[in-house]
C-alpha positions in Angstrom: 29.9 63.2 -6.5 31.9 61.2 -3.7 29.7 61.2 -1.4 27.8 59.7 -4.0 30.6 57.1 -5.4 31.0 56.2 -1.5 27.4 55.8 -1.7 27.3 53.5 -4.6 30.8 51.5 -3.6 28.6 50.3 -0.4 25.6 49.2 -1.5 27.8 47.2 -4.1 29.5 45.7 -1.1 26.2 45.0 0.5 24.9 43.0 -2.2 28.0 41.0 -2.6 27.7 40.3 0.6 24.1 39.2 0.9 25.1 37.4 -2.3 28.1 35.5 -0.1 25.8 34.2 2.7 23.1 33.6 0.1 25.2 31.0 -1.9 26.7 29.6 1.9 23.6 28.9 2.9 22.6 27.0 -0.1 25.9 24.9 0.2 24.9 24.6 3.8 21.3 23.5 3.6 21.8 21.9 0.4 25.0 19.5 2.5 27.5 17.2 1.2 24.9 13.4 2.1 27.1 11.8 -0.7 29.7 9.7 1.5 26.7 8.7 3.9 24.4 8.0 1.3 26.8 5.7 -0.2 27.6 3.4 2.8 23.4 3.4 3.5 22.8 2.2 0.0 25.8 -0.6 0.0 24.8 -2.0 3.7 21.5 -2.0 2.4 22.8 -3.9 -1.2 24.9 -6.0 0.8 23.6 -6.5 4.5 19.9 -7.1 4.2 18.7 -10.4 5.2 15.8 -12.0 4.2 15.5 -14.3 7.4 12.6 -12.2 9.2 10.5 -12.2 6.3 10.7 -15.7 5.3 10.2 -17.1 8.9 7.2 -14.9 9.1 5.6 -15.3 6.2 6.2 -19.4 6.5 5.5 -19.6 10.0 2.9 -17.7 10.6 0.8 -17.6 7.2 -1.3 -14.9 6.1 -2.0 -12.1 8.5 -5.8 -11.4 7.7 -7.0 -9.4 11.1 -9.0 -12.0 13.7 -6.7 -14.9 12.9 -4.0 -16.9 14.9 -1.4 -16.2 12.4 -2.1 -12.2 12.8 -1.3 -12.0 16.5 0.9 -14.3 16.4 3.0 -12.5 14.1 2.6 -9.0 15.4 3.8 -10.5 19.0 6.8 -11.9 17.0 7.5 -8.5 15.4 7.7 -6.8 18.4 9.1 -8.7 20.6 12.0 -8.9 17.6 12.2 -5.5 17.4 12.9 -4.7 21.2 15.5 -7.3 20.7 16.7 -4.9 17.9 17.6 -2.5 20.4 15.6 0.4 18.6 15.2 3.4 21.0 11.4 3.4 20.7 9.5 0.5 20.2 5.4 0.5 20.5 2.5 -1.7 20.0 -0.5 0.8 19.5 -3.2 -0.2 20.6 -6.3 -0.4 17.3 -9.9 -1.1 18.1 -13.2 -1.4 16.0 -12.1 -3.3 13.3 -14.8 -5.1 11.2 -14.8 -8.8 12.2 -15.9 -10.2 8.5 -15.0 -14.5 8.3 -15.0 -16.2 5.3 -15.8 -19.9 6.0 -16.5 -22.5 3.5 -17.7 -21.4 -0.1 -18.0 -22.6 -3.5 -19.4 -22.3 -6.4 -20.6 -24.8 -9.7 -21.7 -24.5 -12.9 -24.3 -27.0 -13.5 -25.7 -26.3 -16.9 -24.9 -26.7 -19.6 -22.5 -29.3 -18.1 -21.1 -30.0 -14.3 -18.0 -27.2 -13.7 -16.5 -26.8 -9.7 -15.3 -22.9 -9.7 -12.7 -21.4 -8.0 -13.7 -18.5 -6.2 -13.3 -16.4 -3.2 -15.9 -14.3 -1.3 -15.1 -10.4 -1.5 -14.5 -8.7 1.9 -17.8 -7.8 3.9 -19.8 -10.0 1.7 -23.4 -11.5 3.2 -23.2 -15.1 2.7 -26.3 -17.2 1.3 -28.8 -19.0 2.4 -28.1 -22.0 4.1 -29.3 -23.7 0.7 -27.2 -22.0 -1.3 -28.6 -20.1 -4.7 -28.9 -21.6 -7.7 -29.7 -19.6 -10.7 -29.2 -18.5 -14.2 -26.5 -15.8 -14.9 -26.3 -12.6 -16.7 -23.1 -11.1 -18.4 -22.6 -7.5 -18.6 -19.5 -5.5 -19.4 -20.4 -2.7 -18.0 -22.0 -0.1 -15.7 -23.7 0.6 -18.9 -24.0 -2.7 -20.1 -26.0 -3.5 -16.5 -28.6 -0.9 -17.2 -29.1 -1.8 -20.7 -29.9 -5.3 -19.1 -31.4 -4.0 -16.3 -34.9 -5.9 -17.4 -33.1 -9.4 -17.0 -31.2 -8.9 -14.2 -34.0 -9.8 -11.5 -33.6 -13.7 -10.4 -30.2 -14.0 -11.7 -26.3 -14.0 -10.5 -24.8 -11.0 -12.3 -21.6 -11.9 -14.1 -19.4 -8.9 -14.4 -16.8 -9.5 -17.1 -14.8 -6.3 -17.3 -11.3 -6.5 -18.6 -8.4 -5.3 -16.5 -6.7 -1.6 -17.4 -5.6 0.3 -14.2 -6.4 -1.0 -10.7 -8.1 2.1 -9.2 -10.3 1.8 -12.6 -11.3 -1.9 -12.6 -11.5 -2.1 -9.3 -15.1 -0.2 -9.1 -16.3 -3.2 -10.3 -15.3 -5.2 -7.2 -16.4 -2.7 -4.3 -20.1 -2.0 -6.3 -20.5 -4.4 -8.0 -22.9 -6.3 -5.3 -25.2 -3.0 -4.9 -25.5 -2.3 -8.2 -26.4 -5.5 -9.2 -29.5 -5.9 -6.5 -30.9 -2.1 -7.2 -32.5 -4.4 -10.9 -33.3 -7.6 -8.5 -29.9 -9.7 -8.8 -29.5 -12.6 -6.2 -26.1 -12.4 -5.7 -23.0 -10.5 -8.1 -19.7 -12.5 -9.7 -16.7 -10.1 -10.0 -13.9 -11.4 -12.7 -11.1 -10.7 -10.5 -9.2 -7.8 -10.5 -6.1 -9.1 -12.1 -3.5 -8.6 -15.0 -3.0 -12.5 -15.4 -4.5 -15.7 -14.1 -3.8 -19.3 -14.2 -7.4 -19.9 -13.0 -6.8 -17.7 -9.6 -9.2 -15.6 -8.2 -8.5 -12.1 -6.2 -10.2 -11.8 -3.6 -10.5 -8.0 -1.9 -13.3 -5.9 0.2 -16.6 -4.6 -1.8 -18.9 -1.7 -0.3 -22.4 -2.2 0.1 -24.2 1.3 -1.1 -27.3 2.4 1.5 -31.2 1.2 1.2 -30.0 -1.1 -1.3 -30.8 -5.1 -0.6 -27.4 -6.7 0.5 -26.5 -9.8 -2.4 -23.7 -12.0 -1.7 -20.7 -11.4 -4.3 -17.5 -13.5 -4.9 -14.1 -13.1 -7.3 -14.5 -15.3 -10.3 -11.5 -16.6 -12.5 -10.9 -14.4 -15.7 -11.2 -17.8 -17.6 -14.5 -18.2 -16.2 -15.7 -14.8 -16.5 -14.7 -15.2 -20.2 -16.3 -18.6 -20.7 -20.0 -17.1 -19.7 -19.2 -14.1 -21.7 -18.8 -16.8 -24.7 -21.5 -18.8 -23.5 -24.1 -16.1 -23.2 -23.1 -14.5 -27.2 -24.2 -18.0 -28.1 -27.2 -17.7 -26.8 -26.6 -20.4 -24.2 -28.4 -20.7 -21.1 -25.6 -21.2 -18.0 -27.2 -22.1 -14.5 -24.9 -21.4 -11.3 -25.2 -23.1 -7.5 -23.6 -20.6 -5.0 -23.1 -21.2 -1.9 -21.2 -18.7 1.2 -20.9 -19.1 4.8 -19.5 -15.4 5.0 -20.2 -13.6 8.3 -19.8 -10.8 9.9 -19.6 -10.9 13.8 -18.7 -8.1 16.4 -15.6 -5.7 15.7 -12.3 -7.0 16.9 -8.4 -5.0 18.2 -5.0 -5.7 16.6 -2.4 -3.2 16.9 0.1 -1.0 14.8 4.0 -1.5 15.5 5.9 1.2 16.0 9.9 1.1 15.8 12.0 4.1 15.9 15.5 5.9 16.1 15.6 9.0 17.9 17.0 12.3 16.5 19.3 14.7 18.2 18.6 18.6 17.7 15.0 18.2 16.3 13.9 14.7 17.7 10.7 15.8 18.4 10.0 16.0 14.7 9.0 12.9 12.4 10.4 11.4 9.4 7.9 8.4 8.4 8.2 5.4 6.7 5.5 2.5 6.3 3.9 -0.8 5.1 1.4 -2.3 6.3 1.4 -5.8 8.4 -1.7 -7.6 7.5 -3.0 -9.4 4.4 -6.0 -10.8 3.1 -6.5 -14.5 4.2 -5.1 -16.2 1.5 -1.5 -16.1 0.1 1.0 -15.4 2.8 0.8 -11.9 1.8 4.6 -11.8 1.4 4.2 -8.9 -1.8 1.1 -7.4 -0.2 2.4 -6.1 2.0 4.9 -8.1 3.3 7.8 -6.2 1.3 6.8 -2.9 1.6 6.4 -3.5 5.6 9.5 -5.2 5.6 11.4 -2.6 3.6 10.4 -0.2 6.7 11.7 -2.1 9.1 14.5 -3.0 7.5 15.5 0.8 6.7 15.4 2.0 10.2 17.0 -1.4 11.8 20.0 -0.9 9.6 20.3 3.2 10.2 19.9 2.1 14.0 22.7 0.0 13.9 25.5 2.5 11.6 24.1 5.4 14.5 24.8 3.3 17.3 28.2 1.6 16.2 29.2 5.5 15.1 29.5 4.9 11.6 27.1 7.7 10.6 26.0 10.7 12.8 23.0 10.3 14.4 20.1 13.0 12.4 18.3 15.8 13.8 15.0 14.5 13.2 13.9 11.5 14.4 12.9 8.2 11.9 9.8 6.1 12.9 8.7 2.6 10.9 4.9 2.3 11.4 4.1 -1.0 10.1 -0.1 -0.7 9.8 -2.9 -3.1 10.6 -5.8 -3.3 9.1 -5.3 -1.2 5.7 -7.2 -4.5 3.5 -10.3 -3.9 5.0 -11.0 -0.5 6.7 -8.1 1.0 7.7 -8.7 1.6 11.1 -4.5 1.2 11.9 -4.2 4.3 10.1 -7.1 6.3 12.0 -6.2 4.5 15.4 -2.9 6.6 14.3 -4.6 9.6 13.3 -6.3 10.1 16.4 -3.7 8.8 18.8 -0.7 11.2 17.6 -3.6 14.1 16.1 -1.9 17.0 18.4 1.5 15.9 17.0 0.6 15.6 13.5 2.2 19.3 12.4 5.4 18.1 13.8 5.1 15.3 11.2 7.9 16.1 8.2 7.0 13.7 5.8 4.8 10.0 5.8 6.2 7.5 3.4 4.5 4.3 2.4 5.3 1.3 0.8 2.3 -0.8 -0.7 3.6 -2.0 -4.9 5.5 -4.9 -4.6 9.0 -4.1 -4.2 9.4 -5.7 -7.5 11.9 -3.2 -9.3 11.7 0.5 -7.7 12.2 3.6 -9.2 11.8 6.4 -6.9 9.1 8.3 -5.0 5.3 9.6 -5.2 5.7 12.9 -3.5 2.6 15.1 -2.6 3.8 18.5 -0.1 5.6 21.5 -0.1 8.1 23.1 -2.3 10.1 23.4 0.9 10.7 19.8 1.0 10.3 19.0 -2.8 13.5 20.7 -2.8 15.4 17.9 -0.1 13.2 14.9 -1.7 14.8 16.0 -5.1 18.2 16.6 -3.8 17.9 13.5 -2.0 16.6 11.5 -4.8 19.6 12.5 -6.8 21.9 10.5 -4.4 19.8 7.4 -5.1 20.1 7.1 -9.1 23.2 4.7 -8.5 20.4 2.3 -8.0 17.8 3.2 -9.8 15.5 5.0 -7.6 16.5 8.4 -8.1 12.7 9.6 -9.4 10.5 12.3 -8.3 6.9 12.1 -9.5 5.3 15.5 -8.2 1.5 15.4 -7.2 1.7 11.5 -7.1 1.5 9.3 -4.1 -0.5 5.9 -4.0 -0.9 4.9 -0.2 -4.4 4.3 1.4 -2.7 4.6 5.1 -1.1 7.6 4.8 -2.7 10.1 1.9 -6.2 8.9 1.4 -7.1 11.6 4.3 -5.4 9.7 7.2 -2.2 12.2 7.6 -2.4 13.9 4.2 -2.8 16.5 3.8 -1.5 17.5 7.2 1.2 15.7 6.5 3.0 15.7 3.4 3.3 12.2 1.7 5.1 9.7 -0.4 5.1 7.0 -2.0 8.0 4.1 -2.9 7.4 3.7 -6.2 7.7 0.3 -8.8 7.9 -0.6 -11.9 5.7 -3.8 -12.2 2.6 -1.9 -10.7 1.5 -0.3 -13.4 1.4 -2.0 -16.7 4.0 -0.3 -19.3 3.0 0.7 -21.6 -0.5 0.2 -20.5 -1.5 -2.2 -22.7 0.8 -4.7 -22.4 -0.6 -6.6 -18.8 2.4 -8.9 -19.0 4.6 -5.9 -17.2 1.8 -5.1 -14.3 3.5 -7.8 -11.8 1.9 -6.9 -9.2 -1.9 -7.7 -9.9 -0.6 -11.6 -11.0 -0.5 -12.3 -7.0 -2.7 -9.4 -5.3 -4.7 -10.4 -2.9 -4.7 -14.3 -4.1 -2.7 -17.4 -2.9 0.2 -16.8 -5.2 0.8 -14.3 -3.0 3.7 -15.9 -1.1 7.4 -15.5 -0.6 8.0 -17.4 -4.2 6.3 -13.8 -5.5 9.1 -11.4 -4.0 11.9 -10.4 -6.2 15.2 -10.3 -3.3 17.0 -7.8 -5.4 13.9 -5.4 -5.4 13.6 -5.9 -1.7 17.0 -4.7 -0.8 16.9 -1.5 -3.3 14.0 -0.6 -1.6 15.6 -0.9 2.0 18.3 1.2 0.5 16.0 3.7 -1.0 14.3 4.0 2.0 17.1 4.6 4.6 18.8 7.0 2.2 15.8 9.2 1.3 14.9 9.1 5.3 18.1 10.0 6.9 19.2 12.7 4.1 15.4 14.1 4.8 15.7 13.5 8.6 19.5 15.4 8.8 18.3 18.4 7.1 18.9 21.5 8.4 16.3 23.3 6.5 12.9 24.5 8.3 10.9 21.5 6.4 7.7 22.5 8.1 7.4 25.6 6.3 4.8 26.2 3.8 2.7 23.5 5.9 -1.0 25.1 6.4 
C-alpha cells in the first residue's frame, strides 16, 4: 500500500507539473502585445500623412499599366521608399502583361431621338470597324432572358440590363457578356455597369472572351441608360445605336512590383505579408482602387520601420514585407511574376495579407489558414477592437493577388476587411460605397475617407508585428 501511495503521490506531481509548463507556455506564446499594440495603433491614429498619396494620385494620374503616369509613379515609389531607409527595398521585375489601349470611343442613340452616351470600353475589348456599327438593340435581363431571345439577337447590340446585388455576382455579366452575346449573332454587347449608384458614370473593368466564339466589341453603359432601353423596349419602341471603338490590343508590355521590407531578428528568413496593389484602370486616379489599400501597406511597415529603428519597439522575429502589385486589373501577372520568382520560398511564407475594399470604414480581417495561426490572428485581432477592427471572419478572404491561387493555398491568407464593400443589409445599395467609384472617374482622392485610411494603417501594423513577434511555430499545420 505505500509503495503504492508513493506511487500515486508522483504521478500526481507529474501532472501538476505538466499542468505548470502547460499554462506557462500558453502565457508565453500567447505574450503580453498590449503596450506595443497600443503605441502602433496611436502613431498610426496620429502620425499618418496623407502627402504620398495625394502627390501621387494628383501628379501622376491613374496608373493603368503601359502609360506615362504608371512608370512614372512606380519610379517615384521607389525611389521614396529607399529614401525611407527600409532595410529591403526591390523593384521586381514583371513581364508579359497584356498591352490592351483604349483610344477614342463613343457611343449615340440615334432613334427614336439624337442621345451622346457615356461609356467606356471593357478591358480586352476588340474595337469596331473603322465605320463604327450602327444597329438596333436588344434588352435582356438575363443569361436566361438571352436565350429566350436568342432568335432576335443576330444583327443587333445586346443590352444587358441586370441590376446590381453582390459584385462577384453581377459582375458575370461584364466578363461574358461579349461571348455570350455573339454565340446567337450579336454585333457587339452593352454592359450596365457594375455599380451600386450612378450619376450617369460608367464602370469600366476587363471582360473574357470564351474560345471559338466570334470576338464582338463590348463597352459599360450608364445604369440610367441601361434603364431607359429597358423602358423603351416594354413599349415596344424601336432604339437604333451608332458604336464606335478604337480599342487595341498590341504586343505584351513589363512593369514591376515594389517591394519594401523590415527585417526580423531570430526568424528573419520567414515572411509576414501585407499588400495592395499599385495600378488602376485608366480613368479615375485610382486613389480607392487601390490606392488606399496599397498605401495602407506602405504606410504599416514605414511606421513599424521607423519605432524599430528609433528603439521604441523591439525589432520582431519574423520579418514584414509590403508588396505593392502591378497589374492585378487586368491579368495579374504581378502576382504570378511573384509566384514564380519567390516559388522555392513560398513555405517560409507565414501569412499574405491584402488590401483591395476601399479603406472606407474597416472592421477586421478575411482569414483563410491554419488553426495554428487562427489562434495569433484572433489573439491579435482582440488588441485591435479599440478601433474597430478587432473581426475575424474564418474561411473568408477576398484578394485576387494573393488567394485566387497565386500564394493561397500555400500560403495562408487575409483579407483587410470594410464595411462599405458590401451592401448592408444587402438590399439597401446606398451602404456598398465602394462600387459608387470602382473602376470609374470618381475614383479620385475626393473618394477616400482619411479616417478609414489611418485605421487601416493601424490595423495593419498591429496585426503584422503581433503575427510577425510570435514565438509560436506558425508554419505548422501548413501541407
Amino acid at each position: 500500500c505505500l509503495i503504492w501511495w508513493c506511487a500515486a503521490v508522483m504521478a500526481m506531481r507529474a501532472v501538476a507539473s505538466a499542468l505548470c509548463v502547460a499554462v506557462l507556455c500558453v502565457h508565453v506564446c500567447v505574450g503580453d502585445y498590449s503596450t506595443i499594440a497600443k503605441q502602433i495603433m496611436a502613431e498610426a491614429i496620429s502620425s499618418t500623412n496623407f502627402t504620398k498619396i495625394e502627390y501621387m494620385c494628383d501628379t501622376f494620374g491613374h496608373r493603368y499599366v503601359g502609360s506615362v503616369g504608371h512608370y512614372a509613379a512606380i519610379d517615384w515609389m521607389h525611389d521614396t521608399m529607399i529614401e525611407e531607409k527600409f532595410d529591403y527595398v526591390y523593384q521586381q521585375p514583371v513581364d508579359g502583361i497584356i498591352n490592351w489601349v483604349r483610344g477614342n470611343e463613343f457611343a449615340e442613340m440615334l432613334w427614336p431621338r439624337p442621345y451622346s452616351m457615356n461609356i467606356l470600353g471593357l478591358g480586352n475589348s476588340v474595337g469596331t470597324p473603322h465605320d463604327g456599327i450602327k444597329a438596333e438593340i436588344l434588352v435582356v435581363s438575363s443569361w436566361d432572358d438571352l436565350a429566350n431571345k436568342s432568335s432576335l439577337a443576330r444583327g443587333k447590340i445586346v443590352v444587358y440590363n441586370v441590376p446590381y446585388t453582390v459584385y462577384h455576382d453581377t459582375v458575370q455579366y461584364r466578363e461574358y457578356g461579349a461571348s455570350n452575346a455573339a454565340k446567337y449573332g450579336a454585333v457587339a454587347a452593352l454592359v450596365r455597369s457594375i455599380a451600386s449608384f450612378s450619376l450617369q458614370s460608367p464602370h469600366t473593368g476587363s471582360l473574357n472572351y470564351l474560345p471559338n466564339i466570334t470576338q464582338i466589341p463590348s463597352a459599360a453603359i450608364t445604369i440610367e441608360d441601361a434603364e431607359m432601353f429597358a423602358r423603351f423596349q416594354s413599349r415596344g419602341q424601336t432604339v437604333v445605336l451608332s458604336l464606335f471603338m478604337e480599342a487595341k490590343t498590341y504586343a505584351p508590355i513589363s512593369s514591376s512590383n515594389l517591394i519594401a521590407q523590415v527585417n526580423g531578428s531570430s526568424m528573419a528568413d520567414q515572411i509576414v505579408l501585407i499588400s495592395g496593389h499599385l495600378d488602376s484602370w485608366d480613368v479615375g486616379q485610382g486613389a480607392m482602387d487601390d490606392g488606399g489599400g496599397m498605401f495602407s501597406a506602405w504606410e504599416a511597415v514605414r511606421l513599424l520601420n521607423v519605432l524599430i529603428k528609433s528603439g521604441q519597439i523591439p525589432r520582431p522575429r519574423r520579418s514584414i514585407r509590403a508588396v505593392l502589385w502591378t497589374n492585378e486589373e487586368n491579368g495579374a501577372r504581378g502576382a504570378k511574376a511573384y509566384n514564380s520568382t519567390y516559388w522555392s520560398d513560398l513555405p517560409n511564407h507565414v501569412v499574405a495579407m491584402e488590401s483591395d475594399t476601399g479603406n472606407f470604414d474597416p472592421n477586421g480581417f478575411g482569414f483563410t489558414g491554419p488553426q495554428a495561426l487562427l489562434s495569433v490572428v484572433q489573439q491579435a485581432a482582440a488588441l485591435l477592437a479599440p478601433i474597430g477592427t478587432g473581426n475575424i471572419t474564418s474561411g473568408s478572404t477576398d484578394g485576387l493577388d494573393t488567394d485566387n491561387g497565386m500564394l493561397y493555398p500555400t500560403v495562408p491568407c487575409m483579407t483587410l476587411e470594410t464595411n462599405g464593400y458590401y451592401a448592408s443589409p444587402p438590399t439597401d445599395l446606398m451602404t456598398a460605397l465602394y462600387f459608387f467609384y470602382h473602376h470609374s472617374h470618381a475614383d479620385t482622392i475626393t473618394a477616400l475617407n482619411y479616417d478609414g485610411l489611418r485605421r487601416s494603417v493601424a490595423a495593419y501594423a498591429t496585426m503584422s508585428y503581433v503575427i510577425a513577434d510570435s514565438p509560436n511555430d506558425l508554419l505548422a499545420g501548413r501541407s
